[in-house]
C-alpha positions in Angstrom: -9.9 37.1 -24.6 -7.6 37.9 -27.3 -9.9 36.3 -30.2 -13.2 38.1 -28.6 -11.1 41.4 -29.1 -10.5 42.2 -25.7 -7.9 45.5 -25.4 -6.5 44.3 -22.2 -6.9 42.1 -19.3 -7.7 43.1 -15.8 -6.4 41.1 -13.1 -8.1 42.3 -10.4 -8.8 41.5 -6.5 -12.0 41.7 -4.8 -12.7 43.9 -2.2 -14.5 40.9 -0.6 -11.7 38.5 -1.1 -9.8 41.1 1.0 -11.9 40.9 3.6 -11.4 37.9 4.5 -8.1 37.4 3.5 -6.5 41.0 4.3 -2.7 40.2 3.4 -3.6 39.3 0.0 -2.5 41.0 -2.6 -2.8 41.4 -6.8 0.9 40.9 -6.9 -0.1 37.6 -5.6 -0.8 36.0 -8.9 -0.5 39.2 -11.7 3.0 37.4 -12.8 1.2 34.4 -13.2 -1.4 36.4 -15.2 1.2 38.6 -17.9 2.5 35.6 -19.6 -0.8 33.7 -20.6 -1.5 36.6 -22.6 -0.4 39.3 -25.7 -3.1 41.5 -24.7 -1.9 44.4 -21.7 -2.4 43.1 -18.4 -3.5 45.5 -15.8 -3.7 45.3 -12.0 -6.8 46.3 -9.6 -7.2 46.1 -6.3 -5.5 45.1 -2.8 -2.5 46.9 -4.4 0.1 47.6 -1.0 2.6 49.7 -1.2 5.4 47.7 -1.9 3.4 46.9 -5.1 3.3 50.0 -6.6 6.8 49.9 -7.4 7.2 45.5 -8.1 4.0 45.9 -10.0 5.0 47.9 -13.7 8.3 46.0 -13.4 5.9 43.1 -13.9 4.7 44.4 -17.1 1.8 46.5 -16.1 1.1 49.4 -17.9 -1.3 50.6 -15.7 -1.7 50.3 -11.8 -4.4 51.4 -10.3 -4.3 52.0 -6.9 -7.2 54.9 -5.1 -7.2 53.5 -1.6 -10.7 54.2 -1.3 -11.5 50.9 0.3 -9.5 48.8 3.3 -11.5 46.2 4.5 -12.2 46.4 8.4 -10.2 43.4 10.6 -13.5 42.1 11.6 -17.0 42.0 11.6 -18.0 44.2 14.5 -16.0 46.8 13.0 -17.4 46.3 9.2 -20.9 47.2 10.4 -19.8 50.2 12.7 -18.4 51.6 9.3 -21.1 50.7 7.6 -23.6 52.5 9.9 
């Protein structure tokens, strides 16, 4: 990404992949993302709580966290929200 000339690297999580997987988290595998690069690695989506605070001491110089979107336990509720 570096060589392209990227400015940063998101590492972000998918509102579908937390869906079906609802305890997932960024924090999951950010740390894993931070040291494969030089570039400013910031995190997106499925942020919890707790991660606001481990996140930045993970290296992220930006966290962004709207909670906007929580994906519904099931799919009988997904499509009532989505009515």
């Amino acid at each position: 990404m570096e060589a392209l000339g990227a400015d940063a690297v998101i590492a972000h999580l998918g509102f579908d992949e937390r869906v079906e997987r609802p305890e997932a988290s960024v924090s999951d595998f950010f740390a894993a993302v931070v040291p494969q690069t030089h570039l400013p690695a910031k995190a997106v989506g499925g942020i919890r709580i707790e991660d606001r605070v481990a996140l930045p001491a993970l290296h992220s110089p930006l966290v962004i966290s709207a909670d906007t979107f929580a994906p519904a336990p099931d799919e009988a509720t997904r499509r009532q929200v989505l009515r």
